[in-house]
C-alpha positions in Angstrom: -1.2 2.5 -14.8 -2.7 -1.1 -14.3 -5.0 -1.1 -11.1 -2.5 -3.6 -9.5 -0.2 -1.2 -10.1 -1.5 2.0 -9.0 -2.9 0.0 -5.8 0.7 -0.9 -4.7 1.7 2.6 -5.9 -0.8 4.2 -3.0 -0.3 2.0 -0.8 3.4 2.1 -0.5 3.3 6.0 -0.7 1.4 5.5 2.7 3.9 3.0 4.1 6.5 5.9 3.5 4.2 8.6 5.2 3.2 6.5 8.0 6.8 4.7 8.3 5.5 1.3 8.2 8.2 -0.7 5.3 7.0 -3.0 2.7 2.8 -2.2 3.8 1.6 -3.2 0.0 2.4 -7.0 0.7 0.9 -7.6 3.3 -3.2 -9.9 4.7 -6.1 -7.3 4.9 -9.6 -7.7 4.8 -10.7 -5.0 2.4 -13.1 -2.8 3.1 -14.5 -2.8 -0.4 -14.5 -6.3 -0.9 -12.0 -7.3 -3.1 -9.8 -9.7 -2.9 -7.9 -12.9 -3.6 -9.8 -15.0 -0.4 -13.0 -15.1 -0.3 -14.7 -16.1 3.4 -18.6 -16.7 3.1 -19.8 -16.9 6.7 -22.6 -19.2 6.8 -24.8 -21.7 4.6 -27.4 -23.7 5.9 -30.3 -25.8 4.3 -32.3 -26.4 7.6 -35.8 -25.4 7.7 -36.3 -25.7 3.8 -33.7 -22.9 2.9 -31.2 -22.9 0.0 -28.0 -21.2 0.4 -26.8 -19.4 -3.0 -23.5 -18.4 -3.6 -21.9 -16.3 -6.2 -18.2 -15.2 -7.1 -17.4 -12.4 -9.5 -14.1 -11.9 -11.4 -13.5 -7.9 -11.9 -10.4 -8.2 -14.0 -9.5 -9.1 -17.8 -7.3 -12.4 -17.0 -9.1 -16.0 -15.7 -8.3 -17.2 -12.4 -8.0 -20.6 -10.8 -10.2 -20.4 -7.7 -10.3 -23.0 -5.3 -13.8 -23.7 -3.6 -14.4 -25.1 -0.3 -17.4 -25.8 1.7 -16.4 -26.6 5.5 -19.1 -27.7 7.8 -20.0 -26.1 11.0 -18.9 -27.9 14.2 -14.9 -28.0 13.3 -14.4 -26.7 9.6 -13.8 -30.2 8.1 -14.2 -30.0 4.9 -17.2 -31.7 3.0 -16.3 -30.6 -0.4 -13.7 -29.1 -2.7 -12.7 -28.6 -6.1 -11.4 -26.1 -8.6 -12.8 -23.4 -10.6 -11.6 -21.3 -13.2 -13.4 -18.1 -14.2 -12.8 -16.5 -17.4 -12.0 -12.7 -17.6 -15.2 -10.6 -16.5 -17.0 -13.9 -15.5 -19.4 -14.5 -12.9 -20.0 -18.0 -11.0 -22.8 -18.9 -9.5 -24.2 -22.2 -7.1 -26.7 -22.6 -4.8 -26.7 -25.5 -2.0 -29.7 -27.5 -1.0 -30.8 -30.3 0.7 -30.7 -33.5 -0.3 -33.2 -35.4 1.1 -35.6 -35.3 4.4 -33.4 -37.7 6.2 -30.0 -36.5 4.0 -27.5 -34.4 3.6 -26.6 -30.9 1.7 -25.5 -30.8 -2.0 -24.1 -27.8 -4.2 -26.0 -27.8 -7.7 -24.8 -25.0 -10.5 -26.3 -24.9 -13.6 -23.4 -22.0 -14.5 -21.1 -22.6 -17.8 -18.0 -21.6 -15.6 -15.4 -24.9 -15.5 -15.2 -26.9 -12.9 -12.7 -29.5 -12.1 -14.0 -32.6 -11.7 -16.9 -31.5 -13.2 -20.5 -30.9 -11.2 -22.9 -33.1 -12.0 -26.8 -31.7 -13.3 -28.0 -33.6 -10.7 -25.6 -32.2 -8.4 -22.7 -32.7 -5.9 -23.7 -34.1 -2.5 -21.3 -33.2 0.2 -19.2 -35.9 2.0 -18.8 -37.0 5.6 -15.4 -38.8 5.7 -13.4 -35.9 6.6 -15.3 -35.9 10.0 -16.4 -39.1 10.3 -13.2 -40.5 9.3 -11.5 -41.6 6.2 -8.2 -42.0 4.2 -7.0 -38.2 5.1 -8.3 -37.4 8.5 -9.3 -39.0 11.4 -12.9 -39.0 13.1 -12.7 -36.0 14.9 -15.5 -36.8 17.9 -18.1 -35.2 16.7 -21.3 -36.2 15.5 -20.5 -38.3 12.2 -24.1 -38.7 10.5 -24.3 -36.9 6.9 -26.6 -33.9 8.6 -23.5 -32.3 9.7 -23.5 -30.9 6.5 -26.3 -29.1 6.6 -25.0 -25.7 7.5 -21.4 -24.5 7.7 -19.6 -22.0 5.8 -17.2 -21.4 2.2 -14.1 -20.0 1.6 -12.7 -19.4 -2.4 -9.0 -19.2 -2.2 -7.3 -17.7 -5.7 -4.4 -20.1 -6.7 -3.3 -18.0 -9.8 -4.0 -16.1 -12.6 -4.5 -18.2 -16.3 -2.1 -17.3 -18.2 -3.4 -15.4 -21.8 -3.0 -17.7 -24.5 -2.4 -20.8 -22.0 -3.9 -23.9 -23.1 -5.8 -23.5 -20.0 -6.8 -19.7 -21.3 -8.4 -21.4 -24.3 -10.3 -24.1 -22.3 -11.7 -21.6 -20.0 -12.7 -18.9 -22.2 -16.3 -18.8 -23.2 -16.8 -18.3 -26.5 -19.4 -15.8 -27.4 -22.2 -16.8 -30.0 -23.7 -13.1 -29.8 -26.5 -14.1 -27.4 -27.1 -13.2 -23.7 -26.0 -16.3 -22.0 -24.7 -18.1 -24.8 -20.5 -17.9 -24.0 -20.1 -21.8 -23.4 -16.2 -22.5 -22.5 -14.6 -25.8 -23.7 -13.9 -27.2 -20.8 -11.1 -29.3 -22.1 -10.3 -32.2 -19.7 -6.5 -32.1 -19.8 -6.2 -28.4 -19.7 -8.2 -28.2 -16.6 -7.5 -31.1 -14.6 -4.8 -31.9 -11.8 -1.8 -30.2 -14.1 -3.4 -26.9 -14.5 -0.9 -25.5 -12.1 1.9 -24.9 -15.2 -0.3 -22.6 -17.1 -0.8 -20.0 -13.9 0.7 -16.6 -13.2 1.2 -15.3 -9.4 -2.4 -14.3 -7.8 -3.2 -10.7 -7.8 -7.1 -10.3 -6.4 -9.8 -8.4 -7.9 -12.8 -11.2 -6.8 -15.9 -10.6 -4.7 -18.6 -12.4 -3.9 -22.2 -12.3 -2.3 -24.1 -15.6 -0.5 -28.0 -15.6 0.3 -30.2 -17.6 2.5 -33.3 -17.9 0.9 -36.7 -20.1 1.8 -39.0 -20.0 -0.8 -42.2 -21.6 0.5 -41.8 -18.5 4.3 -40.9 -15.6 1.5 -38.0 -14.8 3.7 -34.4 -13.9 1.4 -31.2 -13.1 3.7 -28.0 -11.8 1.7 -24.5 -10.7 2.6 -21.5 -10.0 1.1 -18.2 -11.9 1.3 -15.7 -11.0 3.8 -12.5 -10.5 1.0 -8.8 -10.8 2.3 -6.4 -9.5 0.2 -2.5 -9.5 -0.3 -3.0 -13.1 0.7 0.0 -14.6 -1.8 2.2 -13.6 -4.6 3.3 -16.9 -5.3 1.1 -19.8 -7.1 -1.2 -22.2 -4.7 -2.2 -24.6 -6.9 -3.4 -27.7 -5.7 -5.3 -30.6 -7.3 -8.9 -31.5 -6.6 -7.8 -34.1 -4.1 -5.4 -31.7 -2.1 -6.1 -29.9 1.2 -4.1 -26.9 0.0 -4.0 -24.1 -0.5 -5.5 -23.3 2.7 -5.4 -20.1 5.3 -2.2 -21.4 6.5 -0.4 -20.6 3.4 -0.4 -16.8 3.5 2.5 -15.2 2.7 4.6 -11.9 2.1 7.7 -11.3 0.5 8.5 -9.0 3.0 8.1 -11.1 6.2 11.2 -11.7 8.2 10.3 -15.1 8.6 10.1 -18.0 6.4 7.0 -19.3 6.8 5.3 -16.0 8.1 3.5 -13.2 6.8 2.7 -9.7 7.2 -0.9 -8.3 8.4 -2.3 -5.0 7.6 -5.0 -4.1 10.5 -6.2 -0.4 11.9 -6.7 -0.4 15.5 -8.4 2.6 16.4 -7.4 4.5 13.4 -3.8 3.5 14.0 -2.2 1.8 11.0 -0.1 -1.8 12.8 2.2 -3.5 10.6 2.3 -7.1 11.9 4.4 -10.1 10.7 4.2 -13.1 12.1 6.1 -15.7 12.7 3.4 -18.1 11.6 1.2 -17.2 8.8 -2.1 -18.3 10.0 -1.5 -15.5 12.7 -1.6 -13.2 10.2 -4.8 -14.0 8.6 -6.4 -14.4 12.1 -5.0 -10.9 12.5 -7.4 -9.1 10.5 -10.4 -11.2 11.6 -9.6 -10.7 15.3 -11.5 -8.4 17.5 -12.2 -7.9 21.3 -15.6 -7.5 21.1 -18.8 -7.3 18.3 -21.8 -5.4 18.3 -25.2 -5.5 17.3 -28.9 -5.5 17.6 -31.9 -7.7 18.4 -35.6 -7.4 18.0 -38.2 -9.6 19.8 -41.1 -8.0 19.6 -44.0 -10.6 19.5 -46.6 -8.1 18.3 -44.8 -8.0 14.9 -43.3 -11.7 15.2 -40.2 -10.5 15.1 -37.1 -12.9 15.5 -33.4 -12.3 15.6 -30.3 -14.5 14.5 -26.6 -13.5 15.3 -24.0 -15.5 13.1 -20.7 -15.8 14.7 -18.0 -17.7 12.5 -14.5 -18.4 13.1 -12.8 -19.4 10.3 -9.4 -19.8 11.3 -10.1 -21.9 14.6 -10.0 -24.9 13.2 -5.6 -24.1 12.7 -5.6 -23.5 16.5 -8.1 -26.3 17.7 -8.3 -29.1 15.8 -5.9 -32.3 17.5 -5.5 -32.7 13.2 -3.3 -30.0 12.7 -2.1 -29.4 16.9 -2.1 -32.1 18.2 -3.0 -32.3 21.7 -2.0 -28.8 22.5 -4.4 -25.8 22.0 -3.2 -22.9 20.6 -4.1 -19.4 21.6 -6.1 -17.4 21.6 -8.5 -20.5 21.8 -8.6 -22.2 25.2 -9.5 -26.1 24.4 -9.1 -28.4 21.5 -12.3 -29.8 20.0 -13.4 -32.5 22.4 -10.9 -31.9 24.6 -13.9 -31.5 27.3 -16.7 -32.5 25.7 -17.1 -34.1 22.3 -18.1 -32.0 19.0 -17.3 -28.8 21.0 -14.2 -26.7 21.6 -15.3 -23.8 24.0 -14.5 -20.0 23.9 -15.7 -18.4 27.0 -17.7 -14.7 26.0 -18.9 -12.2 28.1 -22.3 -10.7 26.8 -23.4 -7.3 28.3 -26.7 -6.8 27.1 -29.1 -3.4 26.5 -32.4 -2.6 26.0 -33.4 0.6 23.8 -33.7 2.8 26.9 -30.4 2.0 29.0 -31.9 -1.1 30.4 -28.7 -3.8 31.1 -28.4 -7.4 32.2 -25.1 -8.8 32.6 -24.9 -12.3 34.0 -22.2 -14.8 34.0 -23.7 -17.3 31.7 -27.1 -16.0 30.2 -27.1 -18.9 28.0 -29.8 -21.7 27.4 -29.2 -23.9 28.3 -26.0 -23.2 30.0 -22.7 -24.4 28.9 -21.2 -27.6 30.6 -18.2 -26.1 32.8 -17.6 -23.5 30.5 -20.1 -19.9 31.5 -21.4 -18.3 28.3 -19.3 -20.5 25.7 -19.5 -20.8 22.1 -18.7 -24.6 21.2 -18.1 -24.4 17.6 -16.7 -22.9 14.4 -20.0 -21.7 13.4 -22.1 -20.7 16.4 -25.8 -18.8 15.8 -26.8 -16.7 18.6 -30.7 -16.7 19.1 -32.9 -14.9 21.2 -35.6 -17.0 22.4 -37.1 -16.8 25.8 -36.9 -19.0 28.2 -40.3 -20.7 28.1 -39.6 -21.1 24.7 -39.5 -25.4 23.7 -36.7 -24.2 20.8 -34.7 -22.2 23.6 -31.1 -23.6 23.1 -32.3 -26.2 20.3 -33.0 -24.5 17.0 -32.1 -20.6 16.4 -35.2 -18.9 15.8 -34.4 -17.4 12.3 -32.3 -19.9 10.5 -33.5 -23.1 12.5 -29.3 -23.8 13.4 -28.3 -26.6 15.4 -25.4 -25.2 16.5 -27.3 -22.9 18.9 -26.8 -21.2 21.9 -29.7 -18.7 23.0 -30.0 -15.5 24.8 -33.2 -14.7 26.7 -33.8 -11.1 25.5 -34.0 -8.3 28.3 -37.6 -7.1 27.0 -38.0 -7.0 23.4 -35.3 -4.9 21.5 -31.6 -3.3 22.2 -28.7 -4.1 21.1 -25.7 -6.7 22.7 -21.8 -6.3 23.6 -20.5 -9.8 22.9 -16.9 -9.8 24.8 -14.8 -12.2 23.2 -11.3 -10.7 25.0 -11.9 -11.8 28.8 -13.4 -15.3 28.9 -11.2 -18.0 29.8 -8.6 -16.2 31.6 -8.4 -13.5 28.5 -7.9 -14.8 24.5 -4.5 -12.9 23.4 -3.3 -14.2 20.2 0.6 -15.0 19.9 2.9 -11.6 19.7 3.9 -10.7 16.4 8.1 -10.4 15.9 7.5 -6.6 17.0 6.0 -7.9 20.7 2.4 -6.8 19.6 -0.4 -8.6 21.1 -4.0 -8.7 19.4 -6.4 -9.8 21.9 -10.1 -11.3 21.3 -11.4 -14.4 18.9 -11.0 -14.1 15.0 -14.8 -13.8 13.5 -16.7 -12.5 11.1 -20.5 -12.6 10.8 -24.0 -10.9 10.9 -27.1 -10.6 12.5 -30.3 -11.2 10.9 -33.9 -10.4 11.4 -37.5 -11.1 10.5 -40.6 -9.4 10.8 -43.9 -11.1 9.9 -47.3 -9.1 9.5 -49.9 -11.4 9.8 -52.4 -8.8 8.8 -50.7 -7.8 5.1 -54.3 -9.2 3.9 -56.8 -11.5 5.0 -55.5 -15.0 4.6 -51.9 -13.5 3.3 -48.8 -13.5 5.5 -45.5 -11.5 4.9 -42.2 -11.8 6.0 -39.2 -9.2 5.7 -35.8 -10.0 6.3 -33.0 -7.8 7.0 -28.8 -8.4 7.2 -26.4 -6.2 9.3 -23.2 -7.2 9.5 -21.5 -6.9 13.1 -19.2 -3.9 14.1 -16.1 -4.6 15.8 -13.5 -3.0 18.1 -9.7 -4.1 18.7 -7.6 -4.3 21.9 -3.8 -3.9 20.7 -0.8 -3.9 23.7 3.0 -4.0 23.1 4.7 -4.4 26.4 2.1 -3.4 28.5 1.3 -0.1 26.0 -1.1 0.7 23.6 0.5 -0.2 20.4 1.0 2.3 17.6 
């Protein structure tokens, strides 16, 4: 039995235990990180790091793959274009900066196709999707080419290459018996904008792993990507000048609605079936959560410094007057700029620990606080620091990453751990019901925290630095007419 096979085999034998019809097509996030979306939560080139990025293709047919890089203040995009990995292949980039007073750039020196093709000398990011151009609008916030210095990627599958395709042949590297050696043709015409006839349905199988590194400090942060699966049995292709696919183009052959899909999410243990009306719902679905958890470590006697990541990376379908208009849709509370420009606020309630029991809980522990809005995160990629007050880079720069798109904590002494509520602010964030009446309350994210630790004593005149990654737990809040749903 082919894995495909055998998956949807299991996984409708489960639908028929648990009663839940037609659970094999349906958005998840997998927990083992396969998938046919690919969500990389943060890249950033502030501070002298480069962001790499790699994508891995598990199965024995190519894929067309389309990459996107969105910057971080309202996900517009700064660059896209396709990629086709050959069975078993592996893709890898890394994004840099381009200059002191510049912009980011992705660079590859990988044998993988790309169409249009990336330059040796790289691919610098653009600012007209934000700043304004032929496709969207100036969006009101900041429009200089340094807004593309930290953000986030998602790869979105658009098919599988069809063996013996034209497109097969042009994608294929042929081997020469040496590690390294496989160089693909390429072939313009096989790989450009009419790719699209030589695809077969997606089917998943990709992962993929981004790092933060910064050679000159010694400090390496990695993750893995957040994968989404079931996310389309029918072809997404799009040229390299479309917007699509996109998140909003989810679907499941067993939604009741015609341009809805189905979720997959546990809730406590409890297996919910969800279709929605509206697809992007769906994907939201399995991001959203009521609250997140983590730690944080201060402690100045081993110069220790703590990030938290928090990306939403459907917001932008919910906020953004480009695809709303002037209406916000929940669970988000305000369109970006709607009360202050380059910002769309989602009110949080933090409850914060100490290692011993210790708790602060105040109604905006932010610095410096948020205009109107207590304890709000402005944009689609927020980093949490934890700087004192007395700090000068309280509020301005995140203490690990150097992000702009700050808001900072003043720890309560110098290590615990942190409850970030994301279901109460704002009157309470409940996303729209799914056709069964079920309500998912919270904020869609995904994320992680990360720390580092420098000894200054390793060895006279040497200094060290160790970096660690944790991704953030979650918890869900689930109702269905006033009821726990189940």
């Amino acid at each position: 039995m082919k894995r495909n096979s055998l998956t949807t085999a299991v996984v409708a034998g489960i639908a028929g235990v648990a009663g839940f019809a037609g659970l094999a097509n349906a958005v998840d996030l997998n927990p083992d990180g396969l998938g046919q979306v690919l969500i990389y939560p943060y890249y950033t080139v502030n501070k002298g790091q480069d962001s790499l990025f790699s994508v891995v293709n598990t199965t024995d047919i190519g894929k067309a793959v389309k990459v996107r890089f969105l910057e971080g203040y309202n996900s517009r995009e700064v660059l896209d274009f396709n990629l086709y990995l050959s069975p078993n292949d592996v893709w890898t980039a890394r994004v840099s900066q381009v200059s002191e007073d510049g912009g980011a750039a992705v660079f590859t020196t990988d044998k993988s196709c790309t169409y249009p093709p990336i330059s040796a000398s790289g691919e610098p990011f653009r600012a007209s999707a934000y700043a304004g151009g032929s496709v969207f609008p100036a969006d009101g916030g900041p429009t200089d080419i340094t807004r593309t210095r930290e953000g986030y990627v998602e790869l979105i599958e658009m098919g599988e290459i069809n063996p013996g395709s034209p497109l097969d042949a042009a994608t294929t590297h042929v081997q020469n018996g040496q590690p390294n050696g496989g160089t693909p043709s390429c072939t313009a015409s096989a790989i450009g904008n009419s790719a699209g006839q030589y695809l077969l349905p997606p089917a998943g199988g990709l992962f993929g792993a981004g790092s933060i590194v910064n050679v000159d400090e010694g400090t390496f942060f990695s993750y893995t990507a957040d994968a989404i699966d079931g996310f389309s049995s029918q072809i997404l292709f799009s040229g390299s000048q479309g917007l699509t696919p996109s998140l909003q183009q989810a679907n499941s052959a067993t939604s009741a609605y015609a341009n809805g899909a189905v979720a997959y999410v546990f809730d406590s243990g409890v297996l919910l079936t969800l279709d929605y009306p509206d697809s992007i719902d769906a994907v939201s679905a399995v991001f959203e959560s009521d609250a997140v958890y983590n730690e944080w470590l201060t402690n100045a006697n081993i110069g220790a410094a703590t990030d938290w990541i928090l990306t939403f990376p459907t917001k932008r379908f919910y906020v953004d007057p480009f695809y709303v208009g002037a209406t916000v849709v929940q669970p988000f509370a305000e369109t970006f700029g709607e009360t202050v420009d380059g910002q769309s606020n989602m009110e949080v309630g933090i409850n914060m620990f100490d290692q011993e029991e210790g708790t602060i809980t105040t109604p905006d522990d932010f610095s410096p606080p948020s205009v109107g809005h207590p304890s709000s995160l402005p944009w689609e990629v927020n980093a949490i620091s934890f700087l004192a007050s007395s700090n000068p880079d309280a509020g301005e720069v995140s203490g690990v990453f150097g992000s702009h798109l700050v808001s900072n904590i003043p720890p309560f002494g110098d290590s615990g751990w942190l409850r970030l509520d994301l279901a109460s602010g704002d009157g309470g964030h409940a996303m729209r019901p799914a056709g069964n009446g079920a309500v998912l309350s919270g904020l869609p994210v995904t994320g992680f925290e990360a720390i580092n630790v420098i000894n200054a004593n390793a060895a006279p005149g040497k200094l060290a630095n160790y970096s660690g990654v944790y991704r953030h737990r979650a918890s869900r809040s689930c109702t269905n007419g006033g009821l726990a749903c189940s």
